[in-house]
C-alpha positions in Angstrom: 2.4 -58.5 -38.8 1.7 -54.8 -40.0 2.6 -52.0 -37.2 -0.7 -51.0 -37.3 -2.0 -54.6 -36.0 1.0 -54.7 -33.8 -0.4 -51.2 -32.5 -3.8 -52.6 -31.6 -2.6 -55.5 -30.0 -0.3 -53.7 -27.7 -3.3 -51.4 -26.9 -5.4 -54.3 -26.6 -3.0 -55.4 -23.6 -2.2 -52.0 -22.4 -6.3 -51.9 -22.0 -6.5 -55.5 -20.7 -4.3 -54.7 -17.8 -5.5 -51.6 -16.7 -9.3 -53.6 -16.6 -7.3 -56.3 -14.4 -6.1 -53.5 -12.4 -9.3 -51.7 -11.7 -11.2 -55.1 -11.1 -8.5 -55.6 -8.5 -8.6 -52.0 -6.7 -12.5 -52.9 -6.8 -11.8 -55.6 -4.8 -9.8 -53.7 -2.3 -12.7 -51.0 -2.0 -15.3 -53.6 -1.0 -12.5 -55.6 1.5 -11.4 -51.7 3.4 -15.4 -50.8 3.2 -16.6 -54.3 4.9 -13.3 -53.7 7.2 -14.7 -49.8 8.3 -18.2 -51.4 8.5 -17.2 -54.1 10.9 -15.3 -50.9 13.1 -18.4 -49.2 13.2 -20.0 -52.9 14.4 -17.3 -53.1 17.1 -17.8 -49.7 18.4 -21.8 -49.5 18.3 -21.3 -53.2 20.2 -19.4 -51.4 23.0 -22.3 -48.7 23.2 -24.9 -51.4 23.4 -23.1 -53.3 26.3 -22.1 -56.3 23.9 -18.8 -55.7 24.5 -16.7 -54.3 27.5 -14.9 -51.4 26.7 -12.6 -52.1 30.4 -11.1 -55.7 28.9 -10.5 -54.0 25.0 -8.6 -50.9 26.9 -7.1 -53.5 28.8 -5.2 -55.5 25.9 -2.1 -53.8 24.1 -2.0 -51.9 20.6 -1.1 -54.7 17.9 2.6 -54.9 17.0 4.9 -56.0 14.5 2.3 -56.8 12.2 4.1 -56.1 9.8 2.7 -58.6 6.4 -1.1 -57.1 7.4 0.0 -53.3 7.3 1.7 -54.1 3.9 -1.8 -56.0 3.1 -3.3 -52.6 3.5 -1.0 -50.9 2.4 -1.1 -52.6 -1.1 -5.0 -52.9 -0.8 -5.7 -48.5 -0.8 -2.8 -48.0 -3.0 -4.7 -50.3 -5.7 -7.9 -47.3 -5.5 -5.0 -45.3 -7.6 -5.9 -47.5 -10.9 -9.6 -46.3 -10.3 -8.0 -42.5 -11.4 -7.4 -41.3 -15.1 -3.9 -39.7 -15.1 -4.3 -36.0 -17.0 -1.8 -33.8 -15.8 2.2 -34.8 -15.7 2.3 -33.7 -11.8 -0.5 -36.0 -10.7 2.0 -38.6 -9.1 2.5 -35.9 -6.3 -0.6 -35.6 -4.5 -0.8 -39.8 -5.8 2.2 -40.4 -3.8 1.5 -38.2 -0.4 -1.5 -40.6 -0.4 0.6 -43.5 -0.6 2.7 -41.8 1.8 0.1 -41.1 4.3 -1.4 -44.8 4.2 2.2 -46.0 4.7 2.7 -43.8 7.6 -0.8 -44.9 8.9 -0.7 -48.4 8.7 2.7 -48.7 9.9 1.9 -47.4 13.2 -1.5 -48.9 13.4 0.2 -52.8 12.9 3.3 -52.5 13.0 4.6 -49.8 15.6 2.8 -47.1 17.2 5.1 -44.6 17.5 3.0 -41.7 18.3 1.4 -44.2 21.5 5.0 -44.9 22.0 6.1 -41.2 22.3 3.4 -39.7 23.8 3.6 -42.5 26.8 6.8 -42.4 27.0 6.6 -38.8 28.3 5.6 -40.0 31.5 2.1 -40.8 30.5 0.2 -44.0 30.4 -1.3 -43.2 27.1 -2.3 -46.8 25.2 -5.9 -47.8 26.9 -6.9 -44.1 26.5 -6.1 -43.7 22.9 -7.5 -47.9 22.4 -10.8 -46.4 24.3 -10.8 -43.4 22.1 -10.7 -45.6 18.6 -13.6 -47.8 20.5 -15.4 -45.3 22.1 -15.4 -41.9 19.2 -12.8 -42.8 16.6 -14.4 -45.9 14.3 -17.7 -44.4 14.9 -17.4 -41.1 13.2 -13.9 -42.0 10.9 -15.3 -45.3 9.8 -18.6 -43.8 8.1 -16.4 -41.5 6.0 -14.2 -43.9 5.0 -16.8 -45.3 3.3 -18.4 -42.7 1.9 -14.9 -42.0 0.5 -15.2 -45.2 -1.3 -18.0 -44.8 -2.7 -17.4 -41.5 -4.4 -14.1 -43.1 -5.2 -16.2 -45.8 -7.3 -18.7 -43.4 -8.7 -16.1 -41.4 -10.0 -14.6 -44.3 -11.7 -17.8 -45.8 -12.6 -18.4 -42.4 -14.9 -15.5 -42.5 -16.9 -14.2 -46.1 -17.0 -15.3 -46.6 -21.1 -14.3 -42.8 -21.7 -10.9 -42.4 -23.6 -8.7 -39.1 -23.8 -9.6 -36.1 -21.7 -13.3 -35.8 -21.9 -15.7 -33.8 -20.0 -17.8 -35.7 -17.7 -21.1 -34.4 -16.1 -23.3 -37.3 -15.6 -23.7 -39.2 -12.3 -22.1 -38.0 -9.5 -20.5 -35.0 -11.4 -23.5 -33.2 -11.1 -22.6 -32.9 -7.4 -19.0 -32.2 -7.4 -16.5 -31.6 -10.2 -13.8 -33.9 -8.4 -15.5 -36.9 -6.7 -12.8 -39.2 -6.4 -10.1 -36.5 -5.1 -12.6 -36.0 -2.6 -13.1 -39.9 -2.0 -9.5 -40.1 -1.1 -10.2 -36.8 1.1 -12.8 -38.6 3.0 -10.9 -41.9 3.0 -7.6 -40.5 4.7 -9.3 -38.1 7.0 -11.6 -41.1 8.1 -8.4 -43.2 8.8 -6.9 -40.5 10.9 -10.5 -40.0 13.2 -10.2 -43.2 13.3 -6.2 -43.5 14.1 -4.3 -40.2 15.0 -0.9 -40.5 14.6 1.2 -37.1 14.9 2.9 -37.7 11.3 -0.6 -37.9 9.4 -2.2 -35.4 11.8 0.9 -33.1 9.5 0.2 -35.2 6.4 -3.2 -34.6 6.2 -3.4 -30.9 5.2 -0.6 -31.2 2.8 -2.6 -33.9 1.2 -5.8 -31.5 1.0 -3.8 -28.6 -0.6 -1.7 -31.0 -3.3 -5.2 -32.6 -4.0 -7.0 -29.2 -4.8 -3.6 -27.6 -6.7 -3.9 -31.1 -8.7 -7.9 -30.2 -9.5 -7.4 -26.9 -10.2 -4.8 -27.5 -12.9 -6.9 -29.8 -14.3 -9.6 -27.5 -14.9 -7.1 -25.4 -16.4 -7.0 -27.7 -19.1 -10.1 -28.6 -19.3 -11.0 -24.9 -19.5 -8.7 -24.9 -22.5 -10.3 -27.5 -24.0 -13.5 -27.3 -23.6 -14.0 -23.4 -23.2 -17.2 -22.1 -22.5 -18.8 -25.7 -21.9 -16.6 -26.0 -19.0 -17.0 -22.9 -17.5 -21.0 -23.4 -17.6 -20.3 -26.5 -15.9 -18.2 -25.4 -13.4 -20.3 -22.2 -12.3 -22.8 -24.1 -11.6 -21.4 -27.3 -9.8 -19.3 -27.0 -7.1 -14.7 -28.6 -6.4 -15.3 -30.8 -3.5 -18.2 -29.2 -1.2 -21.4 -30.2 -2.6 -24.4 -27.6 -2.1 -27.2 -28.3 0.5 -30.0 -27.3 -0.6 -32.0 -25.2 1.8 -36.1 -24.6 2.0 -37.2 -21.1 1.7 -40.2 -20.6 3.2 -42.4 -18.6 1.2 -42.9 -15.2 1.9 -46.0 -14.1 3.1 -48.7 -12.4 1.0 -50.2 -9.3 2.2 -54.1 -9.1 2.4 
């Protein structure tokens, strides 16, 4: 066998696993989206008298749960395999996500500290905080953790056959220069509406500022690369924010 053919095959596996992977954190999207879908179910069922908000208040916070917060865990680290790797430092906003969702899911299955600490203060805190993820929490977090998802697999969707660093402004990159950084924005601020904890309540805005140092050294190389293409690109479409566009009203004519 030549090292050119043993080349190919190794990049022909390299390539097969990372499909395998992606198929996989695909997978997990649909499974966390059907999951925030069902909250939103749950919580619009309290609103609607279907359920009684007295008797869900009334049962305890799940606890040592612990093979189900790995589950999940496992499940929104996969949406890492649906993000091309450019820079050398990208692990570090990768792995204060990781660390976020472990922190999250830990106390949401396994044990709630925060719930613990805060009641523990002289305050009977669980059925306020279980009426608050019924009541407000699933029905405004759960609705942007999906629309994290989904601009989590648009992103991906736009570049998945693309190989090397490329410049991408098709599909959902004519709305926002980083979709999927903003996906897992949206994901993890959706999680904590949906379950404060105090550790992701500090986790959360050191997330936001590692994910936009990440973008913006991106575009540095892309700037480098790509030069005045980029530059067009990015003056007219905006990080993470996408414009609203607003209807003037035409100005009257005089007689």
């Amino acid at each position: 066998m030549t090292s050119s053919s043993a080349t190919q095959g190794m990049d022909r596996r390299a390539s097969d696993k990372k499909i395998v992977l992606a198929l996989a954190a695909i997978v997990g999207l649909i499974i966390v989206g059907l999951s925030a879908f069902d909250q939103i179910v749950a919580s619009v069922a309290v609103y609607l008298g279907l359920a009684s908000l007295t008797k869900i208040t009334g049962a305890p916070l799940p606890r040592d749960l612990w093979l189900i917060a790995l589950f999940n865990i496992l499940l929104v680290t996969l949406f890492l395999f649906l993000t091309p790797v450019r820079i050398k430092d990208a692990w570090k906003s990768h792995g204060a996500y990781v660390a976020f969702m472990v922190s999250l899911f830990s106390e949401m299955y396994g044990f709630p500290l925060t719930v613990y600490f805060l009641s523990s203060v002289g305050y009977a805190f669980e059925p306020q905080f279980i009426g608050y993820v019924f009541a407000y929490g699933q029905l405004i977090g759960s609705p942007l953790v999906i629309v994290g998802l989904i601009l989590i697999y648009k992103g991906w969707k736009e570049i998945v056959f693309k190989r090397g660093t490329v410049l991408i402004t098709e599909g959902i990159y004519t709305v926002v220069r980083h979709p999927q950084y903003l996906g897992f924005l949206l994901v993890t601020l959706g999680q904590f509406v949906v379950w404060p904890t105090i550790p992701t309540a500090i986790m959360w805005p050191l997330l936001a500022v590692l994910y936009y140092r990440q973008a913006k050294r991106e575009e540095t190389v892309l700037l480098e690369k790509f030069g005045a293409r980029f530059q067009e690109y990015a003056d007219k479409t905006p990080m993470f924010l996408p414009r609203i566009p607003v209807r003037r009203r035409p100005k009257p004519t005089s007689p």
